[in-house]
C-alpha positions in Angstrom: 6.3 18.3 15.8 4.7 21.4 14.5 2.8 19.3 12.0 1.6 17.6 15.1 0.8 20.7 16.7 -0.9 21.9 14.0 -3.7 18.7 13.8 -3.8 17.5 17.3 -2.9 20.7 19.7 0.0 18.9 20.8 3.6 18.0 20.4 4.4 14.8 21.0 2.5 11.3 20.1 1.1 9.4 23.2 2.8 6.2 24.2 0.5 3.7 22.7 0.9 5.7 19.2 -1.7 7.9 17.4 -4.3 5.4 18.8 -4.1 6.7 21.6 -4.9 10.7 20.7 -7.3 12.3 22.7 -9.6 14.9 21.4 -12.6 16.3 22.6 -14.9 13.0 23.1 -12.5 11.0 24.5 -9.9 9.0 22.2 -10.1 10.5 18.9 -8.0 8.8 15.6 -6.1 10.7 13.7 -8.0 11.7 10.4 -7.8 13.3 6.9 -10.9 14.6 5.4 -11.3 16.0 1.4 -11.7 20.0 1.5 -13.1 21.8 -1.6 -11.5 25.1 -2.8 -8.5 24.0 -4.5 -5.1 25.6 -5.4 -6.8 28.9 -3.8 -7.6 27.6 -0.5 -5.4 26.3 2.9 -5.3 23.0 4.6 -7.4 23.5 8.2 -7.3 22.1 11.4 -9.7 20.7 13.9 -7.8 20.4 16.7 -10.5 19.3 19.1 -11.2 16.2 16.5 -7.4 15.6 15.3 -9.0 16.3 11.7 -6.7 17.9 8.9 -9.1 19.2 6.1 -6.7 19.0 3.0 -7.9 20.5 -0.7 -6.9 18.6 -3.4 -4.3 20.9 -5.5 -3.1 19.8 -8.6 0.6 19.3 -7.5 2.7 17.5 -4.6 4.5 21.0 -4.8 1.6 23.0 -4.2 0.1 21.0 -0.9 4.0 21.3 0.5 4.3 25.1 0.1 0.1 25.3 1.5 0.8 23.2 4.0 4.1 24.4 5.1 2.3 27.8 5.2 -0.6 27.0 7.0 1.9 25.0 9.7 3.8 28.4 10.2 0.4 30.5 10.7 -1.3 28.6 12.6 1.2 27.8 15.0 2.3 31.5 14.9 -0.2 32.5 15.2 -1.5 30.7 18.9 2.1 31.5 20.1 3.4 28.3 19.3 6.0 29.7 17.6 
């Protein structure tokens, strides 16, 4: 649910699936778009577009523990928490 949170602005998955997400023109897929910066830099959000900008680190270990991170913050941080 937070991961959910953290990409879309909400919780929970509509009824007829992530088809069916609404952003800020209407329905809006769910999407994943390359980010440059690396190891140094944090996955972002667009919540209004359900767009997750991930960098491409040089280890499944590393994307969990950004990702995981950037999850907590952002959610934290807009009282989601």
């Amino acid at each position: 649910a937070k991961f959910l949170m953290f990409v879309t602005g909400t919780s929970k998955v509509p009824l007829e699936g992530f088809k069916g997400l609404v952003g800020m023109r209407g329905l809006q897929k769910f999407s994943i778009h390359k980010a440059y910066g690396g190891d140094r830099s944090l996955p972002t959000a667009h919540t209004c577009f359900n767009q997750l900008d991930l960098p491409e680190y040089t280890s499944e270990e590393v994307l969990r523990e950004k990702l995981a991170y950037a999850i907590k913050e952002g959610t934290e941080g807009f009282g989601f928490g």
